[in-house]
N, C-alpha and C positions, 0 to 999 in steps of 0.2 A: 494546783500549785499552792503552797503553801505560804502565806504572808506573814516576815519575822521585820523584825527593827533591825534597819542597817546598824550594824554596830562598829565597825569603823571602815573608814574610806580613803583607800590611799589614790593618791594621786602625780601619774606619769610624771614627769618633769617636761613640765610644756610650760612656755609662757601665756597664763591670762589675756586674752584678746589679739592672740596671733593665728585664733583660726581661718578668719577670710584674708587675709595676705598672702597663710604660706596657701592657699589651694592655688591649683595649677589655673593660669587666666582662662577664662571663659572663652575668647577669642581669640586663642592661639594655640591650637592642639598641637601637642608633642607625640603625640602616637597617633594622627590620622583619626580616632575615633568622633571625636567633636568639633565642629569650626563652624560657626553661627556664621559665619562671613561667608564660608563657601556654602551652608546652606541654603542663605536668601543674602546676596549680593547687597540688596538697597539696605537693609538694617548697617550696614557699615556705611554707604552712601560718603558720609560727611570726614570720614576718616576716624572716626570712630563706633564704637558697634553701642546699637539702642535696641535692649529686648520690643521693646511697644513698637518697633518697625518691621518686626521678623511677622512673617506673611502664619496664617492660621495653620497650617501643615506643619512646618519647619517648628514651630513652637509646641505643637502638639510632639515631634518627634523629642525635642532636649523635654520634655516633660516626662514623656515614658522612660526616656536611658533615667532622668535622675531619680525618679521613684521607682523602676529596678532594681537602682545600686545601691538605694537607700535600705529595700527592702533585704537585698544580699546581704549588705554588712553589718546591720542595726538589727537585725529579723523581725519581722513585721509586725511589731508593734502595735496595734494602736493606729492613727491613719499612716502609719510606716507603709499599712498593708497597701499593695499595689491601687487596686481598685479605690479606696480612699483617696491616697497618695494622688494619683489624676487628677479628682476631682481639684483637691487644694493648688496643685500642679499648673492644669491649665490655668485654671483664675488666674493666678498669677504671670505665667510666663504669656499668656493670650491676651493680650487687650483691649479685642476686639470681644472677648465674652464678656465681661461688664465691666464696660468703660469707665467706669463711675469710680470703681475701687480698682486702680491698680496697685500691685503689692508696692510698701514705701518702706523707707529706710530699712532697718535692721532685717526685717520680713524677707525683702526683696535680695539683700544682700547675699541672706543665708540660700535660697533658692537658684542663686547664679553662682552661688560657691558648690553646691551642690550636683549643676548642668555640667559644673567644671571639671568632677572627679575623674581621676583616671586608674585609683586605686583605694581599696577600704584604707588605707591610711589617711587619703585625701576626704571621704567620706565621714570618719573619725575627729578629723578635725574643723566641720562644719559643725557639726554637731554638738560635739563637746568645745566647746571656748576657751575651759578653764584645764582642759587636760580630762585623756579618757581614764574614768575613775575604774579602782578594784576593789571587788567586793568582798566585805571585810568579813564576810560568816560563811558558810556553808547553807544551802536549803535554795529554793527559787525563789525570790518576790521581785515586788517591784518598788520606787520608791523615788524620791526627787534626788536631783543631781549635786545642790545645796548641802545636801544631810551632814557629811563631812566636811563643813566650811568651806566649801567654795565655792563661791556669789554668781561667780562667774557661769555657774553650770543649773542656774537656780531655775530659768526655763527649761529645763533636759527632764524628762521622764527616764528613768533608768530603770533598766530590766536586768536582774544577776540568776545566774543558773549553775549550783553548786560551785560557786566559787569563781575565780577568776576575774578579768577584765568586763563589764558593763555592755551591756548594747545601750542604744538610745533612743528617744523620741524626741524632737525638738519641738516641744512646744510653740517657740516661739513663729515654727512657718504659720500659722495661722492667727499668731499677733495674739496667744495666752501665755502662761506661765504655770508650772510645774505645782498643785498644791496637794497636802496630804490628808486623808481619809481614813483616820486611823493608822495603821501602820503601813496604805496601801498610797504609792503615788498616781494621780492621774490630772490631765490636763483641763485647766481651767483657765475660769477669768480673774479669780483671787491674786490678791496682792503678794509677792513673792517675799512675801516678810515670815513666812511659816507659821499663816494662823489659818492653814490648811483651807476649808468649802466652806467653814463657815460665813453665812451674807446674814445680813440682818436686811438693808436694806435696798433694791433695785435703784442706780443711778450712777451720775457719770462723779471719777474722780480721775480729772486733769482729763486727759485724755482715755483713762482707762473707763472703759464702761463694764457698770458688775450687774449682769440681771438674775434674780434670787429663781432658783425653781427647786422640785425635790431635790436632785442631787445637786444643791448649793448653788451657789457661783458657775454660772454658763457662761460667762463673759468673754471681753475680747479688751485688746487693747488698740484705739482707735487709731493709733501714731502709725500702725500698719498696714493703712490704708486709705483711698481717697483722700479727701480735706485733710486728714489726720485731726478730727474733731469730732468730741461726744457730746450729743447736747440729748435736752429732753422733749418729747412733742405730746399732744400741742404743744408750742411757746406761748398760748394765752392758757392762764388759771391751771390749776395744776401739772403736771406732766405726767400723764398715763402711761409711757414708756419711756424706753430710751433707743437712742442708733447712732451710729456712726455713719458724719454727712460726707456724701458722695462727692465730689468735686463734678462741678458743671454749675450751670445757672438757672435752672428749665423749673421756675418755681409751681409750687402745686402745693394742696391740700392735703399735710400728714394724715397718712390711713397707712393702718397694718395689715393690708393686704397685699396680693396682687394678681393681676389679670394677665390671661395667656392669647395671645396672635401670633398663629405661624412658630410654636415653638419657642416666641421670645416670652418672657415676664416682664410685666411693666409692673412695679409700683413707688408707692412715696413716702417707706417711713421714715425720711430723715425731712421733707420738705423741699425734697430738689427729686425731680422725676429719675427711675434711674431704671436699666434694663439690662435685663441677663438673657443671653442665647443659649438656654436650656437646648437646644438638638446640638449646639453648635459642643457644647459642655460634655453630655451624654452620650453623642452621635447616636441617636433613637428618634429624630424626626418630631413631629408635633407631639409625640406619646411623652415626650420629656418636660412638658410644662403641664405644671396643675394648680387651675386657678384658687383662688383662697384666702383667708386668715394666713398671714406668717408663721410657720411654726413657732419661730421665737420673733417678739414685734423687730427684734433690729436686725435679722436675719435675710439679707435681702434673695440670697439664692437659694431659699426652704422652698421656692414653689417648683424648683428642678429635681425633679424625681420621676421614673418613670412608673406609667402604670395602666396596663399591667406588668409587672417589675418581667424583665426578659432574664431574669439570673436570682437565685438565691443562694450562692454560697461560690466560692473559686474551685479551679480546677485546675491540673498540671498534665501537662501531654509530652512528655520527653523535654525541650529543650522551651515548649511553647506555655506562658503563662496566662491563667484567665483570670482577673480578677473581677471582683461584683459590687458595686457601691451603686446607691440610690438606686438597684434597680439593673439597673446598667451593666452592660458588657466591657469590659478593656482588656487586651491582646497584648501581649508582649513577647517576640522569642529571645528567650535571655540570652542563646549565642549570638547573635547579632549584635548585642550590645556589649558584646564583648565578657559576658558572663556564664556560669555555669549550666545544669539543666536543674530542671525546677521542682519542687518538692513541698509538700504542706509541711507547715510548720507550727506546733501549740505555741503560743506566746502567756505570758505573766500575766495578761489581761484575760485570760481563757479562754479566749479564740482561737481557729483555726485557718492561716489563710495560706495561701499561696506565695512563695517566694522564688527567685533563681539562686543560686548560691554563688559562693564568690569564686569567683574567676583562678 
């Protein structure tokens, strides 16, 4: 694929910030496909429906339709890609896999707008906020959603392929934003003001946390997650790193590690104990947790990975997709979910993975 300068970006006529209203509710399917209610009954319980109550099956189920559909309409970008896409998936919609960091505000939002789809138009407008953009040259690259002034699209990775309307990546399901690499867009923790990867320095601003590594700014922004709070640890004499703190109380001795029982992870870089159900994440049993150093210190689910990895690459079986992340195995048959049969796909980022097509 070849990486040119968006050189101009038109844009649908959509209003700015009418993407999570207009998608179809989460909890009132119009075509029988989705109904968190008739899923697991208790997450409505109270007369209204609470993802954090839907039982570990049922959650695991709207996780796979939405990163299917994601992958059909957007093509598998980037964690678009199925196997990816789970991973970010459950965490969020499961909140029995780490209690600590349930997806918050905008994060959360766009994930239930997402479970909601019932067509790439509804997919479309998750994704892009500010309206889905067309790409103003001819050639394939990739590039941020911003480029053409609109703010509104400034978390969106964009993917254009000889012309035409955009695919996406939404940055923002994992609480980053969209920065540029030269002429090429890919997702970060950089500030979305268009001063691309470059970090100078590792630490928290507001709630954004920016940790410096080779390829820039790895960062996150903490508002999408737990506490919704960046701090530095230690909190005595300098701050060696940074993390975004868990919500709970379970105080303990910041270390950038953590240690594996039974498939869970235990550790404490933010200074409140916090734990991830790596089997429950991977479904790989004990093989899914590995004790250690953090990959990255504020990274609290780097020690879910399995190994020996059970998958290196995706695969497609008529209608049945496989996708590979951390190791890991994830199933999906795209008829089921009311989508096409399944086929690899090269994306912008030069990968190749597995998708279903759209419906």
């Amino acid at each position: 694929m070849r990486a040119l300068t968006l050189v101009a970006l038109g844009v649908a006529s959509m209003a700015a910030g009418a993407a999570l209203t207009a998608c179809v509710d989460l909890f009132h399917s119009t075509a029988g496909i989705l109904d968190v209610c008739e899923l697991d009954a208790a997450a409505c319980a109270d007369g209204g429906a609470d993802l954090c109550a839907v039982d570990a099956g049922p959650a695991r189920q709207i996780a796979s339709r939405a990163c299917a559909w994601l992958g059909a309409c957007e093509s598998p970008l980037g964690h678009n890609a199925f196997g990816a896409c789970m991973v970010d998936a459950v965490q969020a919609l499961d909140c029995t896999v780490s209690p600590g960091h349930p997806a918050r505000g905008g994060t959360l939002a766009l994930w239930e707008c997402l479970a909601a789809a019932q067509a790439c138009a509804d997919v479309d407008r998750c994704v892009f906020p500010g309206g889905v953009p067309v790409c103003g040259s001819a050639g394939d690259f990739t590039s941020c959603g911003d480029v053409g002034g609109v703010a509104a699209n400034a978390a969106v990775r964009i993917e254009c392929t000889d012309g035409g309307a955009a695919h996406g990546e939404s940055c923002a399901l994992r609480g980053e934003t969209c920065a540029t690499q030269g002429t090429t867009g890919t997702c970060a923790g950089a500030t979305a003001d268009g001063g691309g990867l470059a970090c100078q320095t590792s630490g928290c601003d507001g709630t954004r946390l920016h940790w410096c590594a080779d390829g820039g700014d790895i960062g996150l922004d903490c508002a999408s997650t737990g506490a919704r709070r960046c701090a530095g640890f230690p909190s005595t004499g300098p701050a060696q790193w940074v993390a975004c703190v868990p919500q709970g109380d379970a105080g303990c001795a910041p270390d950038a590690s953590a240690s594996c029982s039974g498939g869970v992870a235990t550790s404490c870089p933010a200074g409140v104990l916090e734990t991830v159900d790596c089997a429950g994440l991977l479904q790989a049993g004990e093989s899914s947790c590995n004790a250690g150093p953090l990959a990255a210190p504020f990274d609290w689910t780097s020690a879910c990975t399995v190994v020996p990895p059970s998958c290196d690459t995706d695969s497609c079986s008529g209608t049945t997709l496989q996708g590979c992340a951390r190791g890991a195995i994830f199933n999906v048959d795209c008829a089921q979910v009311g989508l096409g049969a399944c086929q690899m796909a090269t994306t912008g980022g030069g990968g190749t993975h597995a998708a279903c097509t759209p419906p």
